[in-house]
N, C-alpha and C positions, 0 to 999 in steps of 0.2 A: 298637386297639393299646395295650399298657402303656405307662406313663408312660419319653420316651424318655430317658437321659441327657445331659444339656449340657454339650457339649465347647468351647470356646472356646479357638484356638489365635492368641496371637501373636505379630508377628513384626516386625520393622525392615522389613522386603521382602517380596513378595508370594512365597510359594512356587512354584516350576517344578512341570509337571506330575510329575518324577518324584519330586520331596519332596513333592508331596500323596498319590501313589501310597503311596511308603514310609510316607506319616504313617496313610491310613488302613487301612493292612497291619497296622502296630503298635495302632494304638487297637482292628481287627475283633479280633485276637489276643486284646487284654486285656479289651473291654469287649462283644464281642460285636458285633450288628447293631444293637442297640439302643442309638444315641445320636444325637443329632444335633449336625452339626461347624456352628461358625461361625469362619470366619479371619478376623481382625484384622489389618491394617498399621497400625503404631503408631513412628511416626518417633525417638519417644523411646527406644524399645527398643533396649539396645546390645548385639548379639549373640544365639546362643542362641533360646529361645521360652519363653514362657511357658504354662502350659497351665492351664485350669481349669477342671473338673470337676463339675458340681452345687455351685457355690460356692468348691472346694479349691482353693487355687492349686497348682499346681507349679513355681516358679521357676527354669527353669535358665537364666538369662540370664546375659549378662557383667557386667554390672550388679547385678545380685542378688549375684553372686559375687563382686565385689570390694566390697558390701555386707557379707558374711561375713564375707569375708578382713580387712578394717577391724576389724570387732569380736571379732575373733581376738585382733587385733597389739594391742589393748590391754590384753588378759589379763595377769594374775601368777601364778604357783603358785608360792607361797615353801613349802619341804618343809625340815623337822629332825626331828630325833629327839626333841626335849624340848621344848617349849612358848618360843616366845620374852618376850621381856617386853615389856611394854609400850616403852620407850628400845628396846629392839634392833630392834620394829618400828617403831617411828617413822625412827630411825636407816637403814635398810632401805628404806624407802617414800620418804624424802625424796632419798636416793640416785638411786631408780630413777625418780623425778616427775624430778629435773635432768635425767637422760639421754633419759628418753620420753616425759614430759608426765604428763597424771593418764592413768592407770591403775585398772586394776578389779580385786582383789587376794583369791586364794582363800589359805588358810594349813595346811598340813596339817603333821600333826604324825603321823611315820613311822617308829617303833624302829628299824625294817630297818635303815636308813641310818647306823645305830650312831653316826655323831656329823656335824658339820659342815653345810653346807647345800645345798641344790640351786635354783637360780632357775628356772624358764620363762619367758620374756619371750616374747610372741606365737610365732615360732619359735626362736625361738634357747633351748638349755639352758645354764647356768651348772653344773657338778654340781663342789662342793668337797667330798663327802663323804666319808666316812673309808672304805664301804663299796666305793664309786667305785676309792677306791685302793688297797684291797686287792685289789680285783678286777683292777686293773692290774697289781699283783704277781704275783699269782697266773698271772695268764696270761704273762708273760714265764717266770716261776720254769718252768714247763710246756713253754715252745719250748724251755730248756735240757736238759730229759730226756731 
């Protein structure tokens, strides 16, 4: 028989017969007959399952995910039109360190935007830009037609 693949699935709970059905409905689908399953109960697991594949993980746990979601929320995208200086981003950074702590901080520099700035903080957008409010002109000046 060819070298089979190693499927490793785990889980907080042991699987009911019909999420072992469904799970190996999905795996014959994608991987063929050729693999072999080991289930894991792993108490530490929070939600979700883990899957791993010849080595690959797949993480869709609740845990993984709010792993993610953490290294999200501490993102910046500071966006203008012209290059800041070095005082406006200090100014800028030390701002946003008092309200959200340290932060990990991309900087782009965007003509579109024709002037002003836009923040991303993890989700939330900040958008002061000049482009922003034309475009809000624009579309009122358009409901009056």
């Amino acid at each position: 028989m060819a070298n089979l693949i190693q499927v490793t699935v785990t889980t907080a709970h042991a699987l009911n017969d019909e999420q072992k059905k469904l799970l190996r409905k999905k795996l014959n689908k994608k991987l063929g007959r050729n693999y072999q399953l080991k289930m894991v109960v792993n108490k530490a697991t929070i939600g979700g399952l883990k899957l791993t594949i010849n080595g690959q993980i797949k993480d869709a746990t609740i845990s993984n995910q709010a792993d993610n979601l953490t290294s999200q929320l501490n993102q910046v995208k500071i966006t203008t039109a012209v290059p800041l200086t070095a005082a406006q981003l200090k100014k800028i950074k030390a701002t946003l360190k008092a309200k959200y702590g340290d932060l990990d901080y991309q900087v782009i520099v965007d003509p579109n935007i024709i002037g002003g700035i836009k923040l991303s903080v993890g989700f939330n957008e900040y958008d002061a830009t000049l482009k922003s409010k034309l475009d809000k002109i624009k579309t009122l000046l358009l409901k009056k037609i």
